[in-house]
PyMOL CGO cylinders between C-alpha atoms (Angstrom):
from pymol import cmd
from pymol.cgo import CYLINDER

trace = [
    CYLINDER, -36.16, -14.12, -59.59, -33.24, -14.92, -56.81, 0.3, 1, 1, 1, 1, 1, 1,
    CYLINDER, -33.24, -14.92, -56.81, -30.74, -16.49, -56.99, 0.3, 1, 1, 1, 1, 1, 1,
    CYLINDER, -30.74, -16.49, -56.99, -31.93, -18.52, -53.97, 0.3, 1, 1, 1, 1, 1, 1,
    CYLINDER, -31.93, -18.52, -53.97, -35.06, -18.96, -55.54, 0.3, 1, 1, 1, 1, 1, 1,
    CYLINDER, -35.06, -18.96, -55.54, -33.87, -20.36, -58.51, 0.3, 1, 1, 1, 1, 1, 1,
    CYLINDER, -33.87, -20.36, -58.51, -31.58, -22.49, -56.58, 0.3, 1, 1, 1, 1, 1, 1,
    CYLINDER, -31.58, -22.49, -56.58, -34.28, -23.62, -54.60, 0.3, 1, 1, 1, 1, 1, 1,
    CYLINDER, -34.28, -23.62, -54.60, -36.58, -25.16, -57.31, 0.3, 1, 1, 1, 1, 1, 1,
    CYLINDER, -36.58, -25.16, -57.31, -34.14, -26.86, -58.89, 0.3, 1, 1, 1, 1, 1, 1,
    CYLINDER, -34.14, -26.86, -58.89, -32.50, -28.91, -55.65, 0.3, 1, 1, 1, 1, 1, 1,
    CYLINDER, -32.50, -28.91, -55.65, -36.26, -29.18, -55.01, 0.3, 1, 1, 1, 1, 1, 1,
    CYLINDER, -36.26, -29.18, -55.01, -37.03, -31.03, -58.24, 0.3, 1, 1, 1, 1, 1, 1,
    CYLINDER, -37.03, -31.03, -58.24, -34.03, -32.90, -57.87, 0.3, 1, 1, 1, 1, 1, 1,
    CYLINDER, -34.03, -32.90, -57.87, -35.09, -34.17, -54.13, 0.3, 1, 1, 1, 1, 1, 1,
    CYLINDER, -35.09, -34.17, -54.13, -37.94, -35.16, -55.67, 0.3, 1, 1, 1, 1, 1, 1,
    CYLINDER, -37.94, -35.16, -55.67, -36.80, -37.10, -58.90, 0.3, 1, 1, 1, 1, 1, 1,
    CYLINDER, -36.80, -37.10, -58.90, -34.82, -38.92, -56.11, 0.3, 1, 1, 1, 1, 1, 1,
    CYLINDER, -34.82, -38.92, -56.11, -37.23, -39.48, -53.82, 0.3, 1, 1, 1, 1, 1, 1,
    CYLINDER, -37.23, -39.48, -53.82, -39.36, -41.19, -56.66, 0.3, 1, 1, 1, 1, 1, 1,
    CYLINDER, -39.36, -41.19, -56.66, -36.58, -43.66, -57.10, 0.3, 1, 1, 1, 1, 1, 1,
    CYLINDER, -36.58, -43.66, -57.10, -35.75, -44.64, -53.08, 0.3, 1, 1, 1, 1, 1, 1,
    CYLINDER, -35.75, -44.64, -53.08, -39.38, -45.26, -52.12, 0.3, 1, 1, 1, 1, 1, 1,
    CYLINDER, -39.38, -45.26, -52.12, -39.21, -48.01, -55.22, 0.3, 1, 1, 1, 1, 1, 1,
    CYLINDER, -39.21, -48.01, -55.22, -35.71, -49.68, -53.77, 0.3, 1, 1, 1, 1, 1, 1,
    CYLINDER, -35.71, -49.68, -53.77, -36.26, -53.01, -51.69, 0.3, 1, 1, 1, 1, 1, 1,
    CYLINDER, -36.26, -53.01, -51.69, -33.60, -53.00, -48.77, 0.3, 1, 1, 1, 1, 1, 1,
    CYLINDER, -33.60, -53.00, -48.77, -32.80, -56.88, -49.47, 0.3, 1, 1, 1, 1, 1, 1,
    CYLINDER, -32.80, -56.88, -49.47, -31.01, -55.52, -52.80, 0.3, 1, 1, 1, 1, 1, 1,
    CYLINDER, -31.01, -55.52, -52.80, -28.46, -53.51, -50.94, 0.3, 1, 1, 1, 1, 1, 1,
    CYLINDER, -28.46, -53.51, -50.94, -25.60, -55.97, -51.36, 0.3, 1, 1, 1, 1, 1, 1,
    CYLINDER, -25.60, -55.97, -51.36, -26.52, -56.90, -55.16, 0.3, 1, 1, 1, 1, 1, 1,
    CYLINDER, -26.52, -56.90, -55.16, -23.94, -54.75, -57.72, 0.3, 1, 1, 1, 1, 1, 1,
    CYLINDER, -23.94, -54.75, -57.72, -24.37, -55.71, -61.60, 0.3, 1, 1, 1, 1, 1, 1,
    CYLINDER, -24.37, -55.71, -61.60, -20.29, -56.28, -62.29, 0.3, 1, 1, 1, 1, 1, 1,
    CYLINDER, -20.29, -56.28, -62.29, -17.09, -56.93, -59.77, 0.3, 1, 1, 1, 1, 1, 1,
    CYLINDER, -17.09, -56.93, -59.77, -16.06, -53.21, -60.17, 0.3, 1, 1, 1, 1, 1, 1,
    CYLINDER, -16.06, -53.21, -60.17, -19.31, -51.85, -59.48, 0.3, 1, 1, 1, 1, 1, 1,
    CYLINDER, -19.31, -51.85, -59.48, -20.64, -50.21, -56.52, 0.3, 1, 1, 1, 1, 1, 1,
    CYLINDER, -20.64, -50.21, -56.52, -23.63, -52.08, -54.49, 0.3, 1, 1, 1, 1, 1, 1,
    CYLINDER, -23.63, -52.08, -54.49, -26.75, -50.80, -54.89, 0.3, 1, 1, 1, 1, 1, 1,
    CYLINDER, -26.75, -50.80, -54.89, -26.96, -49.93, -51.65, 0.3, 1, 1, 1, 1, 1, 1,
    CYLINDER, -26.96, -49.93, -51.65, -23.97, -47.63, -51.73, 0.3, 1, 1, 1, 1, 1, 1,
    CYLINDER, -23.97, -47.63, -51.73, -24.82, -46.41, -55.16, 0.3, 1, 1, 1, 1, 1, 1,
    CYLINDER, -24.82, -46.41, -55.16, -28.03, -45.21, -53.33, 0.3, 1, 1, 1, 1, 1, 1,
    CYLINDER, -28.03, -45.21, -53.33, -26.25, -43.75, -50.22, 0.3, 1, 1, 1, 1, 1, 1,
    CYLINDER, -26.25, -43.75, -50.22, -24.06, -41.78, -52.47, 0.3, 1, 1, 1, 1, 1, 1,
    CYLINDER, -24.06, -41.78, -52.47, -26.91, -40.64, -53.96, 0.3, 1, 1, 1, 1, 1, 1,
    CYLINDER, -26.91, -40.64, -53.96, -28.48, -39.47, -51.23, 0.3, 1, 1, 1, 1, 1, 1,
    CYLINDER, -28.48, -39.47, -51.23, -25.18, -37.77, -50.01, 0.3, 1, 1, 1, 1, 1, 1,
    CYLINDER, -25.18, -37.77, -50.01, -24.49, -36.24, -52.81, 0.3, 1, 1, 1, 1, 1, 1,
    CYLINDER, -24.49, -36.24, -52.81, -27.65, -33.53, -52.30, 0.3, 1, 1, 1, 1, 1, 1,
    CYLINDER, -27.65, -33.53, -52.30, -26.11, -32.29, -48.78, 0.3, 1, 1, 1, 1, 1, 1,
    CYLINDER, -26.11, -32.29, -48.78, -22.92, -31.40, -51.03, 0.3, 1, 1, 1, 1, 1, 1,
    CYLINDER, -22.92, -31.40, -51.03, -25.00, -28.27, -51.59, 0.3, 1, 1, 1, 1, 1, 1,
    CYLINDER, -25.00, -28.27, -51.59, -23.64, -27.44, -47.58, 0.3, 1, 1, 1, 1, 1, 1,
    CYLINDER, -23.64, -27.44, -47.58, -20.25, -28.10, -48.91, 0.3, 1, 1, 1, 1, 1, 1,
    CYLINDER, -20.25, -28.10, -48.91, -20.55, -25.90, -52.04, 0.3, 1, 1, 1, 1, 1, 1,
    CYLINDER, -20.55, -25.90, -52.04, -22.33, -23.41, -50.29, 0.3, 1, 1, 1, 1, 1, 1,
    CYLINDER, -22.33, -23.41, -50.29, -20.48, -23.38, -46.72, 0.3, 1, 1, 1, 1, 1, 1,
    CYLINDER, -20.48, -23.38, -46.72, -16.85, -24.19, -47.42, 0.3, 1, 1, 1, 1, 1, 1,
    CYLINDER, -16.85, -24.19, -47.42, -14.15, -22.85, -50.02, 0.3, 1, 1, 1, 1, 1, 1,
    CYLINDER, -14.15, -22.85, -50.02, -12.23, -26.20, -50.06, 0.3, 1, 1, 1, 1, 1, 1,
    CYLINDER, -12.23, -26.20, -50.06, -13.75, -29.61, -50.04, 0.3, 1, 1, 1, 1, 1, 1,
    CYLINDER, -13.75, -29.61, -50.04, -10.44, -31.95, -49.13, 0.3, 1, 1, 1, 1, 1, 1,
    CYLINDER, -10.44, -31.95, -49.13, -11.51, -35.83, -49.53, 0.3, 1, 1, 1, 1, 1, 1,
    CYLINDER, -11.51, -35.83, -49.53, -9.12, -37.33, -47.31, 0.3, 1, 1, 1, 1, 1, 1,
    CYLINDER, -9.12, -37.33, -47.31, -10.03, -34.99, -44.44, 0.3, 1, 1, 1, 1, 1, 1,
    CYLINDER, -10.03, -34.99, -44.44, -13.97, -34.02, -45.05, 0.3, 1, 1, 1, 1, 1, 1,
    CYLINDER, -13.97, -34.02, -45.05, -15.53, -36.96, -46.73, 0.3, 1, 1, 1, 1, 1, 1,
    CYLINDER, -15.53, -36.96, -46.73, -17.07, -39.73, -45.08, 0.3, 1, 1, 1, 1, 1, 1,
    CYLINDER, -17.07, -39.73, -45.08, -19.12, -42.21, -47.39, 0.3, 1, 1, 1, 1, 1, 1,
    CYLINDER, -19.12, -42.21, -47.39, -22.81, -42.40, -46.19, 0.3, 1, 1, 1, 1, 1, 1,
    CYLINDER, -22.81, -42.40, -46.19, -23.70, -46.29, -44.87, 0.3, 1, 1, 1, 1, 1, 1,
    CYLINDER, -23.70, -46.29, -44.87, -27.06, -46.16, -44.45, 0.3, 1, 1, 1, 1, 1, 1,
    CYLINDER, -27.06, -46.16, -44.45, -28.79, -49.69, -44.57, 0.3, 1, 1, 1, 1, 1, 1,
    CYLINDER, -28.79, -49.69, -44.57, -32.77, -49.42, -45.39, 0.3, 1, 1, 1, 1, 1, 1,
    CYLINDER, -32.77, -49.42, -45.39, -34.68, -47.12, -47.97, 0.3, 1, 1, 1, 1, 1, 1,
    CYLINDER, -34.68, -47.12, -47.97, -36.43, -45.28, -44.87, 0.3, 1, 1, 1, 1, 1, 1,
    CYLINDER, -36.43, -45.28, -44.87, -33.02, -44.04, -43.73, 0.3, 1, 1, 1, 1, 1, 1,
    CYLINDER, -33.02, -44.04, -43.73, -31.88, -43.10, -46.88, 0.3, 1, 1, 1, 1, 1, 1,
    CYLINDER, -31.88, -43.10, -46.88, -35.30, -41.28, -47.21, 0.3, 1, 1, 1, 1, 1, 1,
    CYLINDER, -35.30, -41.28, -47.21, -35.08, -39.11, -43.72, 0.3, 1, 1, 1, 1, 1, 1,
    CYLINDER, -35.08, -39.11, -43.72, -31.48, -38.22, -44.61, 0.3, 1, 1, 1, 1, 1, 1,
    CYLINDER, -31.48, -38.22, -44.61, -32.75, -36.83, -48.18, 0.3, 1, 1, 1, 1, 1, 1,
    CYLINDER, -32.75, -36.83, -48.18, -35.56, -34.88, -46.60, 0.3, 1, 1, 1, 1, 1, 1,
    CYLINDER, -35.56, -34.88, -46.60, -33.52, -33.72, -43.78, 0.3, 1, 1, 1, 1, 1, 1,
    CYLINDER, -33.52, -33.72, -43.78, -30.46, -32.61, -46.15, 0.3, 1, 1, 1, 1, 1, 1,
    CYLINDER, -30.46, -32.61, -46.15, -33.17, -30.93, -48.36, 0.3, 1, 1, 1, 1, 1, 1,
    CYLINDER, -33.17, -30.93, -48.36, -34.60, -28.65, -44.93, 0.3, 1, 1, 1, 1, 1, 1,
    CYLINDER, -34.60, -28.65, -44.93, -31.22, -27.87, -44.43, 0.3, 1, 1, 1, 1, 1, 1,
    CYLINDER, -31.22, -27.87, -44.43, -29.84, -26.65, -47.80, 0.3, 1, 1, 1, 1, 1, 1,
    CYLINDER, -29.84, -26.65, -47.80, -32.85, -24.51, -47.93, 0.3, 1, 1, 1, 1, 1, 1,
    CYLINDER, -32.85, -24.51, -47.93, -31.77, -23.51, -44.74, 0.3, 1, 1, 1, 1, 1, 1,
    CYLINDER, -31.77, -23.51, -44.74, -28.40, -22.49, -45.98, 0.3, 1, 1, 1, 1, 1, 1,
    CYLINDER, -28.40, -22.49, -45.98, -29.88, -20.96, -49.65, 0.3, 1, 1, 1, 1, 1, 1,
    CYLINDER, -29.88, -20.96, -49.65, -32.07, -18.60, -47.78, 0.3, 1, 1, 1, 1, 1, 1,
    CYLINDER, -32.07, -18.60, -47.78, -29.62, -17.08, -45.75, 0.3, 1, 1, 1, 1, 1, 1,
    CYLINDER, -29.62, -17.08, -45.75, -26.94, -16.95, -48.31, 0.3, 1, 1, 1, 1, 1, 1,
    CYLINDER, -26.94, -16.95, -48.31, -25.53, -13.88, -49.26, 0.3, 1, 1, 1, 1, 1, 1,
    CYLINDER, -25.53, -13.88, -49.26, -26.24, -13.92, -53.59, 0.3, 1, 1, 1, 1, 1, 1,
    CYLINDER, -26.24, -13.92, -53.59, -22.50, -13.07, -54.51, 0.3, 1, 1, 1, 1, 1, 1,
    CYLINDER, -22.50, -13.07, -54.51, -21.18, -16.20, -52.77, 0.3, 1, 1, 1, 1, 1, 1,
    CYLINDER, -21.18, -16.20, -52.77, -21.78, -18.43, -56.02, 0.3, 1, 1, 1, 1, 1, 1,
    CYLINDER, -21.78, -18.43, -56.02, -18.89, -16.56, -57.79, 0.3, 1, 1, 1, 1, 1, 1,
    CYLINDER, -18.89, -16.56, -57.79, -16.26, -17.30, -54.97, 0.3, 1, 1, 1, 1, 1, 1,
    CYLINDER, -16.26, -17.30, -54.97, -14.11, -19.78, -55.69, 0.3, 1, 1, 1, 1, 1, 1,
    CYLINDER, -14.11, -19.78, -55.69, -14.26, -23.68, -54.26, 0.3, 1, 1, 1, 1, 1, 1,
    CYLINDER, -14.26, -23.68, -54.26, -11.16, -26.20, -54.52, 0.3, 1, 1, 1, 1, 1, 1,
    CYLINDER, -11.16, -26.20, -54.52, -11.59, -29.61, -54.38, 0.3, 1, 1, 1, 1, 1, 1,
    CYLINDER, -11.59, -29.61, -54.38, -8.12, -31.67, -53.30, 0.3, 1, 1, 1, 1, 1, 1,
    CYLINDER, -8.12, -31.67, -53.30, -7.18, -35.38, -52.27, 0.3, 1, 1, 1, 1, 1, 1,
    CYLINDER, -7.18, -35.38, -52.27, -4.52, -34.05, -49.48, 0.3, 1, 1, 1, 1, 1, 1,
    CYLINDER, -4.52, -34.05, -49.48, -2.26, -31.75, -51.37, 0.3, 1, 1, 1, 1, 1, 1,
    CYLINDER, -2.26, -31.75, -51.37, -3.76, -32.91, -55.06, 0.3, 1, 1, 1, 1, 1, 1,
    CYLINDER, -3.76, -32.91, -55.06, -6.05, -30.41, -56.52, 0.3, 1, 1, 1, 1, 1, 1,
    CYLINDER, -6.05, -30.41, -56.52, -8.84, -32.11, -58.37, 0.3, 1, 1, 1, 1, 1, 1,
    CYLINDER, -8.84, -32.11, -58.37, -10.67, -29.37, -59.62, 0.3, 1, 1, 1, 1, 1, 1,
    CYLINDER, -10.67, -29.37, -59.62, -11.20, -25.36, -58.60, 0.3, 1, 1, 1, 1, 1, 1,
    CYLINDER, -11.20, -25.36, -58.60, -14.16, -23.05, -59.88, 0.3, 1, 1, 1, 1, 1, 1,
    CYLINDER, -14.16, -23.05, -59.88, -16.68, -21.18, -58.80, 0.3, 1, 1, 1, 1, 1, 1,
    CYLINDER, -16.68, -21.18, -58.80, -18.93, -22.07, -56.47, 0.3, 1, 1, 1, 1, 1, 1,
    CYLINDER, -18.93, -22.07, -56.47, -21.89, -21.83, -59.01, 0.3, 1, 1, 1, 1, 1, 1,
    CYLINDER, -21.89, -21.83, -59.01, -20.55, -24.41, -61.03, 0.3, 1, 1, 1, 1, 1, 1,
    CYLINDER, -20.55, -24.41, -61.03, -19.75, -26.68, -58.06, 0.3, 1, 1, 1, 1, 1, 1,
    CYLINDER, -19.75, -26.68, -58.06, -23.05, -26.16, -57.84, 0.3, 1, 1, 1, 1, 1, 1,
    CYLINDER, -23.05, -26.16, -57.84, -23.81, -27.43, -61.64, 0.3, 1, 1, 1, 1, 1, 1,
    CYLINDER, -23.81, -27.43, -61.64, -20.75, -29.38, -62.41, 0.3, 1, 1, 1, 1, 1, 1,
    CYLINDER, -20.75, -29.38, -62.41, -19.96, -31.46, -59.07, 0.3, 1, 1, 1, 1, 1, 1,
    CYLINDER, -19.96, -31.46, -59.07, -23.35, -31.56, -57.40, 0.3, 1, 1, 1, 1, 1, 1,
    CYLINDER, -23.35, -31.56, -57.40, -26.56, -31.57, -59.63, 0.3, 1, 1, 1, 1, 1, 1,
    CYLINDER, -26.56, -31.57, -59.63, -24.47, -33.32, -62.84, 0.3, 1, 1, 1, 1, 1, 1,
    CYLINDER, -24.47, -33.32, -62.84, -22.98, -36.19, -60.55, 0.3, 1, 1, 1, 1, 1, 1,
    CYLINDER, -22.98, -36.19, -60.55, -26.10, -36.99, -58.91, 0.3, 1, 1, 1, 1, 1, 1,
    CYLINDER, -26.10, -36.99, -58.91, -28.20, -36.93, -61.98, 0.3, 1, 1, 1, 1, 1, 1,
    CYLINDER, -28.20, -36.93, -61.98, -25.33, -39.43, -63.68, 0.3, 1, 1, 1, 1, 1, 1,
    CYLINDER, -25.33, -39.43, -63.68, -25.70, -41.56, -60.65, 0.3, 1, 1, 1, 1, 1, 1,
    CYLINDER, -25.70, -41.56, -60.65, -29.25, -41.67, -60.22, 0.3, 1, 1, 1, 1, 1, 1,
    CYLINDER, -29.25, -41.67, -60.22, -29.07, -42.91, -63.98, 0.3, 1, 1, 1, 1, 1, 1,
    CYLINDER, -29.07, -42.91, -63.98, -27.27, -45.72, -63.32, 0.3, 1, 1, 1, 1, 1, 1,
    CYLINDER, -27.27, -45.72, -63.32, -29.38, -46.75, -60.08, 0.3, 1, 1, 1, 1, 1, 1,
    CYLINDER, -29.38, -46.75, -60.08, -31.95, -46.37, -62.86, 0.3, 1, 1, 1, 1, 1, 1,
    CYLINDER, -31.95, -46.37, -62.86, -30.72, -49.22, -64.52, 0.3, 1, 1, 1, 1, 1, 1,
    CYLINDER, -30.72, -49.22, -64.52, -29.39, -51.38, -61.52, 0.3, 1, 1, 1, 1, 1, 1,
    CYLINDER, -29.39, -51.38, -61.52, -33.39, -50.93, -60.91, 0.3, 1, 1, 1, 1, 1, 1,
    CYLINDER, -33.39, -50.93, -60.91, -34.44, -51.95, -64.64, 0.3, 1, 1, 1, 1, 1, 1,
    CYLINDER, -34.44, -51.95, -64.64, -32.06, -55.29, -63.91, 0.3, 1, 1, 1, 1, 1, 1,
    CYLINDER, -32.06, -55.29, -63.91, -33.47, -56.11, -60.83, 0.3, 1, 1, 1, 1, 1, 1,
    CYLINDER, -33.47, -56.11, -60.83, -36.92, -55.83, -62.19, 0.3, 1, 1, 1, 1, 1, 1,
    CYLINDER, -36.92, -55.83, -62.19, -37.80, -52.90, -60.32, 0.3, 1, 1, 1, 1, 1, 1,
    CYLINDER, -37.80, -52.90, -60.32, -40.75, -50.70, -61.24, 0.3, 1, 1, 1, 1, 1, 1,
    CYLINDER, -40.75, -50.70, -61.24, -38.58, -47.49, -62.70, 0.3, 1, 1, 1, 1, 1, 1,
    CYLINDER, -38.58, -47.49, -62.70, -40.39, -44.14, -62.10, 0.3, 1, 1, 1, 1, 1, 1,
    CYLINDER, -40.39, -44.14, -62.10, -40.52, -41.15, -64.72, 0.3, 1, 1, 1, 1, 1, 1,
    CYLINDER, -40.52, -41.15, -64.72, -37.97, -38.92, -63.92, 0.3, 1, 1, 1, 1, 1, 1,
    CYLINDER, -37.97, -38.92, -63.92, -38.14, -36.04, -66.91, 0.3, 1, 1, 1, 1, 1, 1,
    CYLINDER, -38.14, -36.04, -66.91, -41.22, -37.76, -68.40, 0.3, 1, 1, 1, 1, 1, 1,
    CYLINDER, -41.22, -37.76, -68.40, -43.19, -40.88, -68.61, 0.3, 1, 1, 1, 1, 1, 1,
    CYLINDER, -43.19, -40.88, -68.61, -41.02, -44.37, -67.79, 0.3, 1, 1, 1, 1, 1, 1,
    CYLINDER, -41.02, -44.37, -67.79, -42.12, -47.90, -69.55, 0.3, 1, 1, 1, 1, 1, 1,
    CYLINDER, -42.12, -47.90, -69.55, -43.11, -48.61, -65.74, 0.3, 1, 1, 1, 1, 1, 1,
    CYLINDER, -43.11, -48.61, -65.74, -45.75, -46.46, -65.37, 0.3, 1, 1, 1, 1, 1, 1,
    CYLINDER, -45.75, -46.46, -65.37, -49.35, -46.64, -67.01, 0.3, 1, 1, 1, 1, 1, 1,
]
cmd.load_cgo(trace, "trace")
């Protein structure tokens, strides 16, 4: 198996385990956040959702600088948030098909300005920054979702929710 290929099913079941949880958010719970310091739902879910097309950063950049290439994702209803996923998803397949195989050993930087937050290989940007911080965030929409008293879908298996 490919590289891409194997790249390719997993952002694919990750769209997916995502998907499952947006089409069960109700857009009149944006603004509700479980403690001061946390984020809205609503933004938890946008970062979410912005955190697949990182794949474009990993994939397409050697430096990812956060005062110069990130801009948060404000999207306000679950349908937007839905056509960005699905869009982002058609284009990181996009990008993982035409990739050439020995560009996931190249090295990636991430910086605030002139502060170096972190530098490895694009393979575990991949991993580490990508698939690991959106599965850790989609947990805890997870739970702003078990608070709320909204249905929670099975993500690796079987949720309380379903029947």
């Amino acid at each position: 198996m490919s590289i891409q290929k194997a790249l390719q099913i997993e952002l694919e079941r990750e769209k997916d385990n995502t998907l499952r949880i947006l089409k069960n958010l109700r857009n009149d719970d944006f603004g509700w956040k479980p403690h001061e310091k946390s984020m809205t739902l609503g933004q938890l879910a946008n970062h979410i959702v912005e955190l697949h097309d990182w794949v474009e950063f990993a994939l397409t950049k050697d430096t990812f600088d956060f005062h110069t290439d990130y801009v948060p994702s404000a999207l306000t209803t679950v349908d937007e948030l839905i056509e960005r996923l699905n869009k982002g998803f058609e284009r990181n397949k996009e990008i993982i098909a035409s990739m050439d195989e020995k560009i996931v050993f190249d090295p990636w930087t991430l910086k605030a300005g002139d502060h170096i937050i972190a530098q490895m290989p694009k393979t575990a940007v991949l991993r580490f920054i990508v698939t690991n911080h959106l599965i850790h965030h989609r947990g805890q929409l997870t739970v702003y979702m078990r608070l709320l008293d909204i249905p929670v879908p099975g993500i690796y298996g079987p949720s309380a929710d379903e029947k």
